[in-house]
C-alpha positions in Angstrom: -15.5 -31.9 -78.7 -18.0 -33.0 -76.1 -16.0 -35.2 -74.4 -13.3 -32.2 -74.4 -16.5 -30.2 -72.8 -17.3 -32.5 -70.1 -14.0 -32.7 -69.3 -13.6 -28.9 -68.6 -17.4 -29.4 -66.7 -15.9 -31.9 -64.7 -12.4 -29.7 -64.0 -15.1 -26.9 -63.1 -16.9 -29.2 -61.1 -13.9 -30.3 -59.4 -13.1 -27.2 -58.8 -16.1 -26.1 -57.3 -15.8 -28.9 -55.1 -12.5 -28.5 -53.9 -13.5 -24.3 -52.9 -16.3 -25.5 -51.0 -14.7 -27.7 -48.9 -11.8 -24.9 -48.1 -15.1 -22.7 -48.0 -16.1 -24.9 -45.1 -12.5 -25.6 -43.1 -12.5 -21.6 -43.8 -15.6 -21.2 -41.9 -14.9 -24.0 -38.5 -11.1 -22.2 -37.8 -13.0 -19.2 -38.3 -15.5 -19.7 -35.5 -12.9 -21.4 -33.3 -11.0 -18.2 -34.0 -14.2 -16.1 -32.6 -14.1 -18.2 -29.9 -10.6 -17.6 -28.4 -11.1 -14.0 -29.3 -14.1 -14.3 -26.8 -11.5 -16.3 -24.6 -9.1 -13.4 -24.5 -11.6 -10.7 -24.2 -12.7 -12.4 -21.4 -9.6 -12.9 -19.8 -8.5 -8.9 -20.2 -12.1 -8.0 -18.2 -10.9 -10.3 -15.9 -7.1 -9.2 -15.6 -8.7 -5.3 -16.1 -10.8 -5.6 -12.9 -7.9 -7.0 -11.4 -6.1 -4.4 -12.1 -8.6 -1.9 -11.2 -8.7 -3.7 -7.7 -5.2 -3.2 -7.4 -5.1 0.7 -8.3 -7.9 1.3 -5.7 -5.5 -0.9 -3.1 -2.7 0.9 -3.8 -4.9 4.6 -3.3 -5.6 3.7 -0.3 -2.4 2.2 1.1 -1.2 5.5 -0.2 -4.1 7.6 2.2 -3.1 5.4 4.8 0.8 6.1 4.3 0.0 9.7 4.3 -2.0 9.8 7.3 0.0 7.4 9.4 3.1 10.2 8.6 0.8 12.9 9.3 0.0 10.7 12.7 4.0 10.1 13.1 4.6 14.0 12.8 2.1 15.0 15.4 3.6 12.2 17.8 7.2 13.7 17.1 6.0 16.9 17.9 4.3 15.7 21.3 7.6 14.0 22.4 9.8 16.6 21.6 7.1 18.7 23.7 6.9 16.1 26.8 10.8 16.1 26.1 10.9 19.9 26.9 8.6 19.4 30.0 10.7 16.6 31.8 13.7 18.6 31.1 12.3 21.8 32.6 11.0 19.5 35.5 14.2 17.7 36.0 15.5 21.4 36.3 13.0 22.4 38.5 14.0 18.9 40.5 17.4 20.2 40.9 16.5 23.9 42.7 14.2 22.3 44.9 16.5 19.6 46.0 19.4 22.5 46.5 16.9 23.9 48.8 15.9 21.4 50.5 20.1 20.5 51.6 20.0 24.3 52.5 17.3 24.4 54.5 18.4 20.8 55.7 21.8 22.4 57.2 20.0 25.5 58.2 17.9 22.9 60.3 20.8 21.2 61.5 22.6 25.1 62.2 19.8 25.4 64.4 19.3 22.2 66.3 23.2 22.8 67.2 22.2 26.3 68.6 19.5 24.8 70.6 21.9 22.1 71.8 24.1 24.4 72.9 21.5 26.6 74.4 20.1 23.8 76.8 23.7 22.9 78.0 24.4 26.3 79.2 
């Protein structure tokens, strides 16, 4: 009977044994497991101000897009205006330049006359 009892104490004891060391493997992956968990929290701050960075970029690419087609419109408009101008000029051009041929051969009319005057 006690031999039968100090079996079972040493089965126990064993056993005991055996959960403290599983106890202990237990406990190291568990702190290597806290440590890549602090790894990858670390890593998604990282990537999250990264991204962050990236949003702001993108706002302001997006204010500069919308100002530089703002900026694009207005020059449009100017050309289209200078556009109108050189047109009206051109036209302008045109009259004065018929003018000038009429009161060129009115010139000429009366250079003739005075020619012919001064040989009479």
């Amino acid at each position: 009977k006690l031999e039968a009892s100090q079996k079972k104490v040493e089965a126990v004891e064993k056993t005991v044994s055996n959960l403290k060391e599983k106890q202990i493997e237990l406990e190291e992956r568990e702190k290597g497991l806290e440590g890549q968990l602090g790894t990858a929290n670390n890593t998604v701050n990282r990537l999250q101000t990264q991204l962050d960075a990236a949003s702001n970029d993108a706002n302001v690419l997006q204010s500069q897009l919308g100002t530089a087609n703002q900026n694009s419109r207005v020059l449009r408009e100017n050309l289209e205006a200078k556009n109108e101008e050189v047109s009206s000029l051109q036209t302008q051009l045109g009259t004065a330049s018929n003018n000038v041929n009429q009161l060129q051969s009115q010139l000429d009319g009366l250079r003739a006359e005075l020619e012919a005057k001064n040989e009479e």
